[in-house]
C-alpha positions in Angstrom: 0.0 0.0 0.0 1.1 3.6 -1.2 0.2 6.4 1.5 0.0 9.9 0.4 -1.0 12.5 2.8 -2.2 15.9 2.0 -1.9 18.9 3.7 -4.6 22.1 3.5 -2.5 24.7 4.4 -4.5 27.6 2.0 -5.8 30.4 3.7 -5.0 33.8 5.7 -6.6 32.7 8.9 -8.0 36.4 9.2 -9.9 35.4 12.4 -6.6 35.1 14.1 -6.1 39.2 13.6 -2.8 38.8 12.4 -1.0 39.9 8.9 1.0 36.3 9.3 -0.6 33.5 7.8 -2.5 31.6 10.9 -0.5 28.1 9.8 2.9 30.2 10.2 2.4 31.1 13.9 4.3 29.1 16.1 3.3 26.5 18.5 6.1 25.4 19.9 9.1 27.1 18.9 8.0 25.6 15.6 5.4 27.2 13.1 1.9 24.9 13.3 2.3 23.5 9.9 5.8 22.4 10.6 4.8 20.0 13.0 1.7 19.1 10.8 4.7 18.6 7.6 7.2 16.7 9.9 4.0 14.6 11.5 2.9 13.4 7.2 6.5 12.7 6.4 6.7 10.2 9.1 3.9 8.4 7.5 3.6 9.0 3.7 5.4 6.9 1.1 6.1 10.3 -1.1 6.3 14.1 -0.4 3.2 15.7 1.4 1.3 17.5 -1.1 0.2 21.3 0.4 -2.1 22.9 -0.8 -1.9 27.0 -0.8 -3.2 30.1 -1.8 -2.0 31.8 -4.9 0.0 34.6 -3.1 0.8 33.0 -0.4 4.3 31.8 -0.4 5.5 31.3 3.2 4.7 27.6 3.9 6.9 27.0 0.3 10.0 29.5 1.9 10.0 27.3 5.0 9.3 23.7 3.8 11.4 24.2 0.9 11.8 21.3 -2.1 10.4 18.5 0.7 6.6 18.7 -0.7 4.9 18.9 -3.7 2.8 22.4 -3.7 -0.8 22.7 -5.4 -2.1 26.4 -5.7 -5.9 26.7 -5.0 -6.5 29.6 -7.2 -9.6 30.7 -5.3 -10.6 30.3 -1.7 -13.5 27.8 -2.6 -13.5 25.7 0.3 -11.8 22.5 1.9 -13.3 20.1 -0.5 -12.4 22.4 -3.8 -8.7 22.3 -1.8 -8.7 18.3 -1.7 -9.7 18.4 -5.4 -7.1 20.7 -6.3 -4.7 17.9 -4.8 -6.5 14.8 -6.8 -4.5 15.0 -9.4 -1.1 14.9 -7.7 -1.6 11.7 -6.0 -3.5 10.1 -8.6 -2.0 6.8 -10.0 1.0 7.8 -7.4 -0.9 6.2 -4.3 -3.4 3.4 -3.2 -4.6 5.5 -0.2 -4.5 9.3 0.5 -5.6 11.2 4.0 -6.6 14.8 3.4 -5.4 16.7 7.1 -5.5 20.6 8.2 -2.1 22.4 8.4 -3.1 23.7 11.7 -2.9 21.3 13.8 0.1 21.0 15.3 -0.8 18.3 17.6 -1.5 15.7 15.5 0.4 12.9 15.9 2.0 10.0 13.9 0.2 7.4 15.3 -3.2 9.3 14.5 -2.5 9.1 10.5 -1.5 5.2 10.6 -4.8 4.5 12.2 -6.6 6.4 9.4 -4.7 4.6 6.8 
């Protein structure tokens, strides 16, 4: 079995008051979707796959060349986001698990169960 996991990670978080995207602020020591990233390497059989805004560019300066990015061109919703991923993992994996990249907590042992 191939395991990909994708990552939401679109989004300005605007509730959060803050000009910093909300899956940049820090949990930690660590920014929230660093722990999320760190968490689906430890479980996938390729590169997460992120999906982000299309001026958003902060999760791609920090996680650098270790994921495969996907640009939701507009802010459509979580289930336009996984469909913007589809293609990605298609004919690349038996089994995918769509996740938030805000939630710094999740842990390893959470995604295996899912799988």
């Amino acid at each position: 079995m191939t395991l990909a996991v994708v990552l939401l990670a679109a989004g300005k978080g605007k509730r959060m008051l803050s000009k910093t995207q909300k899956i940049l602020h820090e949990v930690g020591g660590k920014p929230m979707v660093q722990h999320v990233f760190e968490t689906a390497v430890s479980v996938a059989d390729m590169p997460p796959i992120l999906v982000v805004g299309p001026d958003e560019t902060g999760v791609q300066d920090l996680l650098g060349d270790g994921a495969k990015y996907v640009v939701q061109p507009e802010a459509l919703g979580t289930g336009h986001a996984a469909q913007m991923a589809a293609p990605s993992a298609d004919g690349r994996s038996d089994q995918v698990i769509v996740t938030y990249g805000d939630m710094p907590l999740l842990r390893a042992e959470t995604l295996r169960r899912q799988a």
